[in-house]
N, C-alpha and C positions, 0 to 999 in steps of 0.2 A: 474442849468446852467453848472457847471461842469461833470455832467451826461454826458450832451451833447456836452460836446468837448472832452470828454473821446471816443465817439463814432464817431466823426469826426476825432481822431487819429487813431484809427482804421481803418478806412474806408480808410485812407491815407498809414496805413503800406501795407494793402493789394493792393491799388494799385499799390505802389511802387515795391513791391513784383514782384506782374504779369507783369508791365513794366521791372521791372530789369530781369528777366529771360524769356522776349518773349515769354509770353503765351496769348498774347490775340488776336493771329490769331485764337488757338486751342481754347480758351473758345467762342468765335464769331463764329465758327464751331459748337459746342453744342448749342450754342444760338439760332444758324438759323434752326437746327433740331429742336426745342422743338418748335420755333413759327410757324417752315410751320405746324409741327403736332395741336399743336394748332388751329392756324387756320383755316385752311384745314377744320378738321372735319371726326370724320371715315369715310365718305364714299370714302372720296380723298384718306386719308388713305392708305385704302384697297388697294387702285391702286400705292401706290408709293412705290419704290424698292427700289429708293437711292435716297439722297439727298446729295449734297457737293459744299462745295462752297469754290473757287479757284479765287482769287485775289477777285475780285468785281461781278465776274459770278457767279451767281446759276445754279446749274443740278441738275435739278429732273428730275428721271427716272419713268418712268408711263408703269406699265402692260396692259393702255386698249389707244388701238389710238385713240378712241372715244373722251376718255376723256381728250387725250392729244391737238388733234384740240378744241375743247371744252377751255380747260384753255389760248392757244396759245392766243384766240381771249381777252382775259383781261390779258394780260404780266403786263401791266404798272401800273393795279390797282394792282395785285400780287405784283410789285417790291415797290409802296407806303407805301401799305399795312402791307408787312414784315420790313422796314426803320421806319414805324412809331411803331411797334411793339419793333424793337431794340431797337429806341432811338437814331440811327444814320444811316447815309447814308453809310450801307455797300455792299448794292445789288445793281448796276450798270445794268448788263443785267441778263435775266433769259432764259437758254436754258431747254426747254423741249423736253426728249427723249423718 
């Protein structure tokens, strides 16, 4: 039992941490790159240039218009998709360029 509150204080210095020094816009920034790449899947991949995400917007930039009409048409299972992957509603709207 004490194992486990040892590791719940932990969990708590570290959050403290990131909140005391405003990092958890910047780690929410890594966060949304590792799950579009995740998600996605190489072949989306391939095609994306840039990802960043700016308040509650997502941009991703896509090399192939194809596949940028292509993803337009599921925006709202994409922004689901990535909130449930976070674990919170941080993707709002998604522009695709």
């Amino acid at each position: 039992m004490a194992r486990n509150d040892e590791h719940q204080s932990i969990s708590d210095v570290l959050k403290n941490f990131v909140d005391k020094n405003k990092l958890q816009k910047g780690l929410d920034r890594v966060n949304v790159k590792e799950v579009w790449q995740a998600q996605m899947g190489p072949a989306i991949n391939k095609y994306t240039t840039s990802i960043q995400l700016n308040n509650d917007t997502l941009y991703i930039e896509l090399s192939s218009s194809v596949l940028r009409e292509e993803l337009s048409y599921g925006k709202e299972k994409i922004i689901k998709m990535m909130n449930e992957e976070l674990g919170k509603d941080l993707v709002k709207k998604l522009v695709l360029r």
